[in-house]
N, C-alpha and C positions, 0 to 999 in steps of 0.2 A: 292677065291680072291674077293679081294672088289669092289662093282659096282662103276665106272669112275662118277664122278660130274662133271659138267662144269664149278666150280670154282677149278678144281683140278690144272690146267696148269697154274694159277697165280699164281708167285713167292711170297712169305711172305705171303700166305693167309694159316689159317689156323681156317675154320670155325668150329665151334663147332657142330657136327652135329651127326647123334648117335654111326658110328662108333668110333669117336674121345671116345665120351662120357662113350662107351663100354671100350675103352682103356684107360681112362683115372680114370674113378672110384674110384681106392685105394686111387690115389695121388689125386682129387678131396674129399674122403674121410677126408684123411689126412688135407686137408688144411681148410677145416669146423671141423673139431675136435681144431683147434684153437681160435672157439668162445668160449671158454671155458677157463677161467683165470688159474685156475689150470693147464691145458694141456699146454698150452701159457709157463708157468713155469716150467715142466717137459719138453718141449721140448729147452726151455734155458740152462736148466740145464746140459742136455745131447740129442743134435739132433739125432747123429748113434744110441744111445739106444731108441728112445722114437718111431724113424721111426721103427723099428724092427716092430712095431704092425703093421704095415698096408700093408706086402706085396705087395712091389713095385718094378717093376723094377727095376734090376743095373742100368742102364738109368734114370729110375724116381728118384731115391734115392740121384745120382750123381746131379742131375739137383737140385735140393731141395738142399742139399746142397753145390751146388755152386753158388745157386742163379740165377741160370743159366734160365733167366724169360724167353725167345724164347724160349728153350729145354724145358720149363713147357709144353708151349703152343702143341710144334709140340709131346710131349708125351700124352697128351691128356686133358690137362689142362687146364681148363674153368677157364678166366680171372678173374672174379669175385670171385674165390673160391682161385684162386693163390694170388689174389691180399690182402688176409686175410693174408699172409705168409712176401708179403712188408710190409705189415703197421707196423708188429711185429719189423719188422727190422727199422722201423721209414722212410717210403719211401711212396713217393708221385705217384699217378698215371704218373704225369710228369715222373718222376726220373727212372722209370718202362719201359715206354716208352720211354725213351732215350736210356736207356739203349738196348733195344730191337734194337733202330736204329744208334745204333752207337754214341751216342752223349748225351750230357750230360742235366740235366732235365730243366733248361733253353731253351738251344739251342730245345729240343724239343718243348719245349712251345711258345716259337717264331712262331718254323715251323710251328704250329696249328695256331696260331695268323695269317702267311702269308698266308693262304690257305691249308695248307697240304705238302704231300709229292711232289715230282714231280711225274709224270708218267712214264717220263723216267725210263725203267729198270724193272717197276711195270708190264709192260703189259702182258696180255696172253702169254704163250709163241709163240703158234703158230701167232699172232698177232707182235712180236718180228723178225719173223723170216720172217715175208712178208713184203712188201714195203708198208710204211704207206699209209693207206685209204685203201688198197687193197685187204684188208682180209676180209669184211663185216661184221666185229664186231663194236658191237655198245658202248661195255659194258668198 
């Protein structure tokens, strides 16, 4: 079993850290094999054929192609390596991140613009679950 992180009980966090990094590998793999123009084009041409090489999870495979950019992440997907996989698709880090939050790459852009997300809902969970101020977390 995996050793507990103190960023585990925050909802939407899903830091890259080496288990992630351990599970995430092929499909990490996979989405740097698209710095490569030819691959870029074998994989337009046919996605289900072209994933066959990298040994990925039903999960991973499904997420990839559904675009499914939170299931990259929570499968083990290092942003910056997934984010090789929008550009192909003509998408902006905006448009990624909306998508991720529900909302479209505007409205997210804004939300950055206004400060961020809210906290609300964000919080630890055990922080969620006590009466605000009264859990001694600072974070």
């Amino acid at each position: 079993m995996a050793t507990a992180r103190d960023y585990d009980d925050i909802p939407g966090t899903y830091v890259f850290d080496g288990r992630r990094s351990q599970q995430g590998y092929r499909l990490n793999m996979f989405c740097m094999s698209l710095n490569d123009e030819a691959n870029r084009e074998r994989f337009r041409t046919d996605e289900a054929a072209y994933l066959d090489g990298f040994d990925l999870t039903p999960q991973q495979r499904r997420a990839v192609l559904e675009r499914d950019w939170l299931g990259l992440l929570q499968l083990g997907g290092n942003i910056y390596y997934t984010f090789k996989l929008a550009i192909l698709d003509g998408l902006s880090m905006q448009d990624v991140g909306g998508a991720m939050s529900g909302v479209t790459g505007a409205e997210f852009n804004q939300m950055m613009i206004d400060g961020g997300r809210s906290i609300e809902g964000n919080r630890r969970i055990d922080e969620s679950a006590a009466t605000h101020g009264s859990s001694g977390h600072t974070s």
